[in-house]
VOGU-3710 file (C-alpha; in Angstrom, 3 decimals, decimal comma):
1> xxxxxxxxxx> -8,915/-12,006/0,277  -8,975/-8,952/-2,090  -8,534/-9,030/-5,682  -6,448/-6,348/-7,449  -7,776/-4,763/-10,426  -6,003/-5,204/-13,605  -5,132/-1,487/-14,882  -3,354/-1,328/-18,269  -0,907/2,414/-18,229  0,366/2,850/-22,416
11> xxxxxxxxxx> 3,306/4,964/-21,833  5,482/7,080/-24,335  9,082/5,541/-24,816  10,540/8,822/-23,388  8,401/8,184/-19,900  8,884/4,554/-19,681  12,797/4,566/-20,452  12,616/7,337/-16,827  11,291/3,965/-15,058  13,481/1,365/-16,626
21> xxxxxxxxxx> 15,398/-0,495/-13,460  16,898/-3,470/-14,550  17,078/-4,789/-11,176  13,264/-4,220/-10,263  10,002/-5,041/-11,977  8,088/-2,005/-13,554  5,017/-2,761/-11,946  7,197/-2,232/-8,312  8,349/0,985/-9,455  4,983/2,420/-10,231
31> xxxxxxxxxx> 3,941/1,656/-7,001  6,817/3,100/-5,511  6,276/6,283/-7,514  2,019/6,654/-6,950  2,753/5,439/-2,624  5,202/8,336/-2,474  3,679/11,084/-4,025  0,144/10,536/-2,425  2,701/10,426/0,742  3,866/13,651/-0,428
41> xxxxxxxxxx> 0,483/15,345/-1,327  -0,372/14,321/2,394  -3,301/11,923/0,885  -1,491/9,158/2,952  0,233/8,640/5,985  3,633/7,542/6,499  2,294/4,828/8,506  0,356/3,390/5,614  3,136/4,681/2,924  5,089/1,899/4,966
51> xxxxxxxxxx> 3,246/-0,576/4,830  2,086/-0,613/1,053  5,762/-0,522/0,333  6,431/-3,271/2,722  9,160/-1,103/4,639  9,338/-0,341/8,221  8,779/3,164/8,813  11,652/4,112/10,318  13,166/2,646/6,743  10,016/4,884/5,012
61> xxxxxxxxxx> 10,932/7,642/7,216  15,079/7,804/6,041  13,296/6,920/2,213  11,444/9,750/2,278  13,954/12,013/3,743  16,301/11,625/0,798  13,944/12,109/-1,920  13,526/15,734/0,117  10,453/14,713/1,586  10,293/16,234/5,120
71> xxxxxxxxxx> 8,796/13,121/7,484  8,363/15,516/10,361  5,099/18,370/8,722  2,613/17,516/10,407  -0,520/18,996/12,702  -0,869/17,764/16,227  -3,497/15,683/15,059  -1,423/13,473/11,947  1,145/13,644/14,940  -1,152/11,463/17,016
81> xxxxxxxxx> -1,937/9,123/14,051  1,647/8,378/13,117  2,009/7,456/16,774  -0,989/4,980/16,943  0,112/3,302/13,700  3,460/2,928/14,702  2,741/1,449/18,050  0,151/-0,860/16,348  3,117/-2,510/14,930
//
């Protein structure tokens, strides 16, 4: 078992009031917010954005959509990835 590092973030008011969600824990947002944009900048897959969010990635895939996050910009070869992680599930 893996132990998580403890990382302490000291944010303006102005920032932190943009994450405030009374119905989630801040520390579930952030992770939301760094798993989607390292989705975005292509330094993850969808596959793995997924499953560090705990969604299926059909779910991930309909997420990402509606932030305007194209699921489907891929090359051949992320194409065969996505395919291999999905089936793995």
């Amino acid at each position: 078992m893996s132990t998580m590092p403890n990382v302490e973030v000291r944010l303006d008011s102005e920032l932190a009031s943009l994450l405030n969600d009374p119905n989630r824990k801040l520390e579930d947002v952030l992770r939301e917010y760094i798993v989607v944009e390292a989705y975005r900048r292509r330094e993850i897959s969808g596959g793995r954005a997924s499953e560090l969010l705990g969604m299926r990635l059909s779910d991930f895939m309909a997420y990402a959509g509606r932030l305007g996050i194209p699921y489907i910009d891929m090359t051949e070869a992320e194409w065969h990835e996505e395919v291999k992680t999905a089936l793995e599930k």
